[in-house]
N, C-alpha and C positions, 0 to 999 in steps of 0.2 A: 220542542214541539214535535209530533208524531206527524208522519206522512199523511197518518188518517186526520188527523186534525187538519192537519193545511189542506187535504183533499174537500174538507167536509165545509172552513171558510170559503174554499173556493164554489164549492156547487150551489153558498148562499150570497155568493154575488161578493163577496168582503176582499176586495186587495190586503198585502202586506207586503211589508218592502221591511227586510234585516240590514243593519246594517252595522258594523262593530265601529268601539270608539274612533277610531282613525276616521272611517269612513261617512261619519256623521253630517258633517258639512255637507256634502256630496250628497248624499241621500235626503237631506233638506230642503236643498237647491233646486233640487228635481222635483221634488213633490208642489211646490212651489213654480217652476217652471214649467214643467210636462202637464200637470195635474188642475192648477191654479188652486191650491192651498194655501192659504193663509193663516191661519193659526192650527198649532199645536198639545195637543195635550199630550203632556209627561206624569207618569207616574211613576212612585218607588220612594225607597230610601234616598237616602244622605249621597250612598256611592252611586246609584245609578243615575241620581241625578245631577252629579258631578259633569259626566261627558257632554251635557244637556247644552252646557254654558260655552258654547260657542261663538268665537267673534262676531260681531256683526247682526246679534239676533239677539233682539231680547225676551230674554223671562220675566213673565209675570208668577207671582204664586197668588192662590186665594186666599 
């Protein structure tokens, strides 16, 4: 993503939080803790959502 993109989510109100595989938990927790989020929606392939499946947290698919 371009500086002007994340410049442009920002001035319409929209958070985003990056986070790479490792750091997935972690940035779950929080969004959940700091935030009070409770469900997630993932999208992508096979591979991206491979890292998705993290302990402790279930996937639903539709």
């Amino acid at each position: 993503m371009t500086d002007a993109h994340l410049a442009g989510l920002r001035a319409d109100g929209v958070g985003y939080l990056f986070a790479g595989e490792d750091d997935l938990d972690r940035a779950m927790r929080a969004l959940r803790e700091e935030l009070g989020i409770e469900h997630f929606l993932f999208e992508g392939g096979g591979a991206s959502m491979a890292p998705c499946c993290v302990p402790g947290w279930l996937m639903k698919s539709a």
